[in-house]
N, C-alpha and C positions, 0 to 999 in steps of 0.2 A: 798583544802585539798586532801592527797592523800588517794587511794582507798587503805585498810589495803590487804598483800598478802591471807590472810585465805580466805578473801570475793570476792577477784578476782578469782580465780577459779572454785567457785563455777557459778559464774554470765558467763565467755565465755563457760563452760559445758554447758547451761540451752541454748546461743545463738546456738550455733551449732546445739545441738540438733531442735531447731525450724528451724533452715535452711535446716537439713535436709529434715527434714518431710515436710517443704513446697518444696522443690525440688522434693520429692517421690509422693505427690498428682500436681504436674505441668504433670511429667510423666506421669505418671496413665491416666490425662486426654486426654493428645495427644493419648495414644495409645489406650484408646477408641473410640475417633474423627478419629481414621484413621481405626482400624478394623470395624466399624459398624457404619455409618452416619445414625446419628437420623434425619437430617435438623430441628432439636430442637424443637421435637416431644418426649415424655416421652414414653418409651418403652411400655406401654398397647394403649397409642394412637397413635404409629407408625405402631405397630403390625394391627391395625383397617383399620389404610389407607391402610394397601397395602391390608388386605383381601378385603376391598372395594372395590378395584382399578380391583380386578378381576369378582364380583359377584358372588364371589362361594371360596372355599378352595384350595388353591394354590396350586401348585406343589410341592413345596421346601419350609422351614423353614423360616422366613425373622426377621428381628430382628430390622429394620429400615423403612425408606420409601421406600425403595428399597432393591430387594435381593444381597445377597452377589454375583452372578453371576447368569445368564441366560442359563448358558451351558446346564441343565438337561432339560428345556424346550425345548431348541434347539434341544437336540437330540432327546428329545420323540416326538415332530414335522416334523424334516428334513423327514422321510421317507415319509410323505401323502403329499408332495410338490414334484410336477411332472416337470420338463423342456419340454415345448410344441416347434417344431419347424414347421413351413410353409412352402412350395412352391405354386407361384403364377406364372403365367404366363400372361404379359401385350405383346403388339403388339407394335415395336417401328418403323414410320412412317422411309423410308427413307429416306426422306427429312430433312434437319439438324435440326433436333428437341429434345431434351432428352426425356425422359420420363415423366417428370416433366412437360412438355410443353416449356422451355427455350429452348434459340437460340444454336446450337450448337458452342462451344467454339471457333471453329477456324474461325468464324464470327464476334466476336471481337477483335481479330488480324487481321485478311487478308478483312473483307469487303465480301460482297457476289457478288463478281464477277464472270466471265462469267464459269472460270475453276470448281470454289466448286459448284458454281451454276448445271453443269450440271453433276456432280459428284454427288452429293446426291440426286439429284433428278432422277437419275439413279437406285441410290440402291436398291438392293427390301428390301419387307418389311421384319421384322424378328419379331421373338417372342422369348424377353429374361424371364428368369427365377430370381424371385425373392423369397428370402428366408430370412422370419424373425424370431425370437424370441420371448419367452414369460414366463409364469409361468401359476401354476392351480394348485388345490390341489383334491385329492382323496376321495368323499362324500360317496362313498359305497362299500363292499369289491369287487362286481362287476363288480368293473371299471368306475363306472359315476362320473366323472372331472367335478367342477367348473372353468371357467376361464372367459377370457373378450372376448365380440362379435368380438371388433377390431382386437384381435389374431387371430381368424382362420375366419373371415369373406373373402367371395372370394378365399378362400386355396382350391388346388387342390390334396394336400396330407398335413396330420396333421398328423406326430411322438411324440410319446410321452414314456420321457425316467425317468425312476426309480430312485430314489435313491443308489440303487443297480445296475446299470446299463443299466439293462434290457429294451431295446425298444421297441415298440407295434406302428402300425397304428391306427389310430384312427377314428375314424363317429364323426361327428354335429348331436345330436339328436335332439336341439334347439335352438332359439337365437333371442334374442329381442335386437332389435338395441336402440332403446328407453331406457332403463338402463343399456346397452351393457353388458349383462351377457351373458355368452353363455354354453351349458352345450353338454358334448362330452361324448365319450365312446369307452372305447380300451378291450380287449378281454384278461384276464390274465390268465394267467396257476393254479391260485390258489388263495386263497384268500390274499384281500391287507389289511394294515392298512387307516384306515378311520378316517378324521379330526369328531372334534365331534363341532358341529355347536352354538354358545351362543348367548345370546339374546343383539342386538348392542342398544338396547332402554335404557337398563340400564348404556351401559358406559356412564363417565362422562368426561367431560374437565379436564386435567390432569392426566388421569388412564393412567399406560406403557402401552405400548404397543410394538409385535414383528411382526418385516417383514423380511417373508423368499420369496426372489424369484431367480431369476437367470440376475441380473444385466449383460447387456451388453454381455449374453453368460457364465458369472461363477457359476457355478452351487452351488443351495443352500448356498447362499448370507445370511448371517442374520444382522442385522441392530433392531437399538431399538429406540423408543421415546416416545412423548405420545402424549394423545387425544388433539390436539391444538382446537379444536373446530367443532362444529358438527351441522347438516344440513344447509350446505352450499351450494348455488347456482351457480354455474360457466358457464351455459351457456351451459352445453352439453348434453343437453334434456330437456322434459318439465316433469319428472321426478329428475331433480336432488335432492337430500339429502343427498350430500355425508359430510364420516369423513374427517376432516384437522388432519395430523399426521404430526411431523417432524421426524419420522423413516425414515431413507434414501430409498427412491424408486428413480428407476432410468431408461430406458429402459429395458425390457428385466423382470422386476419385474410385469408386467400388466397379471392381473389376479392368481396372487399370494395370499397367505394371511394375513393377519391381524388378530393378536392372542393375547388375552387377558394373566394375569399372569395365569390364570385358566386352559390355553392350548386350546380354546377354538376361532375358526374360530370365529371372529365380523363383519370383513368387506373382501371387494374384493379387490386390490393394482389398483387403473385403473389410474391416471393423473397424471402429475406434472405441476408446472409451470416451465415454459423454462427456463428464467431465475433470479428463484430465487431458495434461500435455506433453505432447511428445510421445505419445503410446499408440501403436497402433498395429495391426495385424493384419499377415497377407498368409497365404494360400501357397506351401513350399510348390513352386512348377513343377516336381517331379509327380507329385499327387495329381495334378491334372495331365500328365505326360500320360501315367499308368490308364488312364481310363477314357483316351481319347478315343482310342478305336471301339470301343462300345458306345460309346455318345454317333460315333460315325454315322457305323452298322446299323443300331436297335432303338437311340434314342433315349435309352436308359443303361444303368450301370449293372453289372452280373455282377454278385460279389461270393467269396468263399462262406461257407457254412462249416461247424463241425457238431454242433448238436447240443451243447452245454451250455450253463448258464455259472457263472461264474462271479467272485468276489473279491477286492484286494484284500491283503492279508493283512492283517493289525497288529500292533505291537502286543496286544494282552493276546488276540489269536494265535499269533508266534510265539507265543510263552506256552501259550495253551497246548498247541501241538509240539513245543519244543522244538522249533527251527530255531536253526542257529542266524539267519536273515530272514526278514519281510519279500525280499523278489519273488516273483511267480506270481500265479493267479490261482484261488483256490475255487476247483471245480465244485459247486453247491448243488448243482444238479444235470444229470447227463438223459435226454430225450430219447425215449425207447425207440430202437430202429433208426435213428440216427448217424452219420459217421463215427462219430465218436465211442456210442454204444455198442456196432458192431464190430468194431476197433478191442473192443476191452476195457476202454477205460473209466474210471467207478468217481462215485463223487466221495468229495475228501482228496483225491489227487489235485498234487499243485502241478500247473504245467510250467516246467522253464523253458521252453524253445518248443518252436515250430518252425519244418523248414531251413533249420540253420540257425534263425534266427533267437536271441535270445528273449524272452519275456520278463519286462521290470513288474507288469502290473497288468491290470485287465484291460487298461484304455489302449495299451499297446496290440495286449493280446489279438484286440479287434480289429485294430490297423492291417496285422501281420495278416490275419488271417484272410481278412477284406480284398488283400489283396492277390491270394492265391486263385490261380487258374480255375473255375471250376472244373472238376472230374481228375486235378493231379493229385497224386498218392505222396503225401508226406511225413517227414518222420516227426513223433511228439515227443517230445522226451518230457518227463513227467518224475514227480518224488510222490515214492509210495511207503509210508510208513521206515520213512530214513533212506529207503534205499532208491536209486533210480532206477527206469524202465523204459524202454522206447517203445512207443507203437507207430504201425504203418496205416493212417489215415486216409480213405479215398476224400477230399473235400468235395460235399453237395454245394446243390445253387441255396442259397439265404434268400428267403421270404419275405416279403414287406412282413405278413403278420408275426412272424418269428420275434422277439425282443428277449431282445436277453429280457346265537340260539341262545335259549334261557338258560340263566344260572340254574347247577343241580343241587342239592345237599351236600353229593359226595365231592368236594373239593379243598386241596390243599394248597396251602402258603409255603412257599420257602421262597427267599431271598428276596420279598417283599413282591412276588406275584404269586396270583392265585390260580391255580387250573384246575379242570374237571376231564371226567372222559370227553371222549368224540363220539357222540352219541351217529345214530345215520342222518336226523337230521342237521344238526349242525354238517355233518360231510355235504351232504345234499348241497347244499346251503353255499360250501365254500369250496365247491367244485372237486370235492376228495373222492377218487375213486373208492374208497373206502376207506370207514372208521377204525381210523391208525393216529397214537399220538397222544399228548394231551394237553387241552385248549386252553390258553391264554382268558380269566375273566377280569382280572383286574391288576393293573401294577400299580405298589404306591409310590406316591409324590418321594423321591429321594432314596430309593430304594438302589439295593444293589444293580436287579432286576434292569431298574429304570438307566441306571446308570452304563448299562449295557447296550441298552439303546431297546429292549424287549416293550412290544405295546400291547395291549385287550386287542382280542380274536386272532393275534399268533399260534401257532398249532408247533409243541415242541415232538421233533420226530427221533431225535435222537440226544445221548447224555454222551461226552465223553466215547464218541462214535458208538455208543449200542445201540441196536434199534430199540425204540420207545412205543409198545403196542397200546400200553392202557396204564392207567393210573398206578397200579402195582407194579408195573415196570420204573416208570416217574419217580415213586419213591423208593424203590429201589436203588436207582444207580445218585437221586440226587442224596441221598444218606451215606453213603459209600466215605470212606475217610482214607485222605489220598496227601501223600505228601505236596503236592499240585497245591499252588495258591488261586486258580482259577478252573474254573467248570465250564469245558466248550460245549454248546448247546447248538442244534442244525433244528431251527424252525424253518415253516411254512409262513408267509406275509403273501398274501395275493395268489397270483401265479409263478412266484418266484419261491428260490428257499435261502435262506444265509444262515451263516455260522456268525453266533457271538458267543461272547467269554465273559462271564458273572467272575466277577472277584469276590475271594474269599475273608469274609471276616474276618 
């Protein structure tokens, strides 16, 4: 049956109009998706992240997870971001050698025959000039720069140029190669603008983050990303804690800085990886906060001492001792007349806290400690045979030098290494006060031993914490039948000692 015409018009009026109005809220919505990305976050809880994201009240308005633009932090930053440049002067042998120590180039071509041969070794020697790059930013209006130790370390003249153009010479007032901060100082006409320094303990994994530095030579670079993760270990000190940021750092950006949405200095720009992307590592600013005033002063860093040498604890060690977790640090050896020593506390103690503070591991340990006062009295708390115990530690000043023989007949195998006594020469020999112990002369290829991590000329001091005087002690306690699936061993390696744990057949 057909639709009567009165009723048909009303009914395509009534569709249109819905089509429009769904077409007017399709619109609507793209062009709020493209002016202000929420990342699908309701505008009171998007507003929260990003003030989060700074620790403090931002610069600019944000309406999302992000601001509409970075420009007005860039430019109220650019000016405290200084371009550091170097000259270095190295000696280059003239004998066909780069500097680098490779062969010179035309000895891969031609062979070092008798003509280059006496042609370079002819040359004299020369001293070429090298000149690098860097970044730093400005901590006071009168001139004292943060930057990285590696920039002006060995520099025989340090420039340092303005945002405004203006260039100045510059002095090393201090520098600690150990967290590579280095703090400078250039003589200004007048007062400068000053980064204002924020606290890097509150950023979190995922807060923006801005890097201003001079990549490659182009001056005030800025680059953006965020906290990819935080106190990270890379190897390059016994200090590291550094921020992972994917803001692009690049050469040239080292010693630059890392700036919260707040405008607020977090970290130092110091590494990247070679070759990957979006990785890179800065210097949390409260590490350089803590040791500004000894860079000031003295030019170098005072750090806490406690007198121990210490070791993380392993999953087969934690079996070994029976901890019920891996946390702590397991003291391997405590330095006679030391704090530590005259404190009470013995090796085989694991310490969890110093200070208040808790201990996950030993690289912490060193952090915590690094950073106490020298001459303040703190508490250790420590596990001693299951049970805990606190001691009150005076902390000493830490040292630069401080760091953490023939086969006999009579020697035995087990666990696929072999030892013998500690004769006095062998002590002699490997700096032992005296012949205690007994010596490491061979592991095999695949052994338990090996598998332990145990090598030739180890000196074993102790089984299952007994002391281990001489080879009848050795097989003594390593024959012992224990319901234990592994056997904790405290060698001697070097000048250090570690605990490892042989597993049992």
């Amino acid at each position: 049956m057909k639709m009567d015409f009165k009723y048909r018009q009303p009914f395509f009026m009534v569709l249109l109009i819905l089509l429009i109005g769904f077409f007017a809220v399709s619109v609507a919505g793209v062009l709020r998706f493209s002016v202000g990305p929420s990342m699908g976050l309701a505008g009171s809880d998007s507003a929260a992240v990003s003030q989060a994201a700074s620790g403090a009240k931002a610069l600019f308005p944000v309406s999302g997870s992000a601001p509409f633009s970075f420009a007005d932090l860039a430019e109220k930053l650019s000016p405290v971001v200084v371009n550091i440049s170097t000259t270095k002067t190295f000696k280059m042998e003239g004998r066909s050698r780069s500097p680098q120590g490779n062969a010179h180039p035309f000895e891969r071509f031609f062979g070092e025959d008798e003509f280059f041969r006496r042609f370079f070794e002819e040359m004299p020697e020369r001293e070429l000039k090298q000149r690098s790059l860097g970044s730093g930013f400005i901590i006071s209006p009168d001139g004292y720069i943060f930057t990285n130790n590696h920039v002006v370390e060995k520099a025989e003249k340090i420039k340092v140029k303005l945002s405004n153009g203006k260039e100045y010479d510059a002095t090393v007032k201090g520098r600690d190669s150990r967290t590579d901060i280095a703090l400078i100082k250039i003589n200004p006409e007048g007062s400068l603008p000053t980064a204002k320094l924020g606290d890097s303990d509150k950023l979190r994994v995922g807060d923006w983050v801005v890097a201003i530095g001079n990549p490659f030579g182009l001056d005030h670079t800025v680059t953006v990303g965020i906290v990819s993760a935080k106190g990270r270990v890379i190897g390059a000190g016994p200090y590291d804690n550094f921020i992972q940021t994917d803001a692009s750092i690049n050469p040239g950006n080292s010693g630059g800085p890392l700036i919260n949405l707040a405008g607020e200095v977090v970290g130092i720009n110091t590494a990247i990886v070679a070759h990957g992307q979006g990785i890179g590592f800065a210097i949390p600013v409260n590490m350089a906060r803590e040791i500004l005033d000894d860079l000031k002063a003295k030019g170098k860093v005072t750090r806490g001492w406690l007198g121990v040498s210490v070791q993380d604890i392993t999953d087969d060690i934690a079996k070994g001792l029976k901890l019920k977790e891996q946390s702590g640090a397991l003291v391997t050896e405590v330095f006679d007349g030391d704090p530590a020593d005259k404190a009470g506390i013995k090796q085989g103690d694991i310490i969890k806290e110093v200070d208040g503070k808790a201990v996950r591991d030993t690289h912490e340990l060193l952090r915590i400690v690094a950073m106490v006062p020298v001459g303040k009295k703190v508490n250790v708390k420590i596990l001693r045979d299951g049970a805990t115990k606190d001691f009150q530690v005076n902390v000493a000043e830490r040292e630069e030098s401080k760091e953490l023989a023939s086969a006999r007949k009579d020697t035995k195998e087990n666990y696929g290494m072999t030892v013998q006594e500690v004769t006095p020469e062998i002590a002699r020999r490997f700096g032992m006060p005296a012949p205690t112990g007994v010596f490491v002369t061979q592991v095999k290829e695949g052994s338990d031993a090996e598998d332990a991590g145990i090598q030739p000329q180890d000196v074993v001091l102790q089984i299952n914490k007994v002391k281990i005087n001489n080879l009848k002690d050795y097989q003594r306690e390593i024959a012992k039948k224990t319901t234990e699936d592994r056997i904790l061993l405290l060698i001697k390696r070097g000048r250090g000692t570690y605990y490892v744990a042989i597993r049992k057949d």
